[in-house]
C-alpha positions, 0 to 999 in steps of 0.5 A: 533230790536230798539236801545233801547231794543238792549242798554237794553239787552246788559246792562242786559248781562253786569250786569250778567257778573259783577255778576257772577265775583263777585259771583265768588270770594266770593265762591273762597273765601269760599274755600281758593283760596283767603284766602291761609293762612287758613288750614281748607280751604285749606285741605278741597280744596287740598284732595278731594274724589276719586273713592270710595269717589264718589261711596260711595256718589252717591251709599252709598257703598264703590266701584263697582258700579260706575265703573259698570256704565262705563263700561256698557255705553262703551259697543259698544262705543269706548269713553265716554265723562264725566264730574265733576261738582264741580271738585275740585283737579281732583284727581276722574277724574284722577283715572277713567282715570287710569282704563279706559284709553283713552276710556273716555274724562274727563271735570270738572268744578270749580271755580278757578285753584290752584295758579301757583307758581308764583302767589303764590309768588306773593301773599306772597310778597302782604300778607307781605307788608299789614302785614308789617312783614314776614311770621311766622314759622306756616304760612311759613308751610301752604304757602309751603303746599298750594303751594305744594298741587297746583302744585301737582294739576296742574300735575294731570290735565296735566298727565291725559289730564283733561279739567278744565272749569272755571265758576259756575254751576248754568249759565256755558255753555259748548261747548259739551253734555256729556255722563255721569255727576257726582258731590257729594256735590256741589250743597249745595255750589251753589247759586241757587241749582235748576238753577245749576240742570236745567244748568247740565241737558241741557249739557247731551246728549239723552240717558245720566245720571247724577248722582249727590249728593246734600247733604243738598241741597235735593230739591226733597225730598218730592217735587213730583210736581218738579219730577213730572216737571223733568219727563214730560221734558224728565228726568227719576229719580232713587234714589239711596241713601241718597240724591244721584239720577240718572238723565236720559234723554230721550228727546232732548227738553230743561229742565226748571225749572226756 
């Protein structure tokens, strides 16, 4: 390859990255990582849906059915690797580990960890010295919410051997192909909502499901041609609620829709 084609596509990768990092940060913020002293982000960051919430999401009922589909993926496996795009505070993923033991691996992926108690110290001494005064009786409140919710956080991971990816959904790769995929709600937060799909898709093995929610970011809905797409790559897709779809893969061959 000459030089400068090789220059080229090496600036190209260089300027993706300085862009993801960016994107990064701008989303983080949406959610209160960085803007630590803002409740509603914050409550909206540290108590996310379980099981039921999940089940509810993807199945428009309260409980059952998601926890039929693991089971009946077990039956003559002995494990199942699953994971949650839009993992939030692990605590959907911690409790399928309560129910199902070691018989599934569990993977999430986010935007950025809850804060150590040391950063958060950190951040406190920096919030202080730009305001020029100490925290207030309200914000000392919130501070020590924040920190409580994150430790809890990081416990949860640890307790139940979660494994967190850092990174966007639209352009992660992860190292492995998963059985099963769930995710509610996030892709209405994504730049690309359809990059995010096409990304989720080629990380599931021949033969798995995905089953995610995308809220307002319905893009099939009264879209045949991008079903119709999906289905001849190999994808077979079931609604099943509101906004909520089984994605199946039947082929190995990559999924584009970009």
């Amino acid at each position: 390859m000459p030089m400068a084609r090789k220059r080229k596509l090496q600036l190209k990768k260089e300027l993706r990255q300085i862009v993801g990092r960016k994107v990064r940060h701008l989303r983080s913020t949406d959610r209160g990582y960085y803007g630590v002293l803002e409740k509603p982000f914050i409550r909206s960051w540290a108590y996310r849906r379980g099981v039921k919430g999940y089940n509810k999401s993807i199945f428009g009922q309260k409980r059952g059915e998601l926890i039929r589909v693991i089971e009946r993926r077990l039956k003559g496996r002995k494990r199942l690797s699953i994971l949650d795009v839009g993992c939030g505070s692990c605590r959907f993923l911690a409790e399928l580990r309560r129910i199902f033991k070691d018989r599934i691996e569990l993977h999430g992926i986010t935007l950025a960890m809850p804060f150590s108690p040391e950063k958060l110290e950190q951040l406190r001494k920096k919030v202080e010295a730009e305001r020029k005064r100490p925290l207030d009786e309200e914000e000392k409140r919130v501070f020590e919410e924040v920190k409580q919710a994150s430790m809890k956080i990081r416990e949860r991971i640890k307790k139940h051997g979660i494994k967190v990816h850092i990174g966007l959904a639209e352009t992660h790769k992860y190292r492995e192909k998963y059985d099963l995929i769930f995710s509610t709600e996030t892709f209405v937060h994504t730049i690309n909502p359809l990059q995010a799909l096409e990304n989720t898709l080629n990380h599931l093995k021949r033969g798995g499901e995905a089953y995610i929610n995308f809220g307002v970011a319905d893009f099939l809905k009264g879209n045949p041609e991008l079903k119709e797409r999906l289905e001849r790559q190999g994808i077979n897709i079931t609604e099943l609620a509101r906004g909520a779809y089984c994605f199946r893969r039947t082929s190995s061959n990559e999924i584009k829709l970009l």
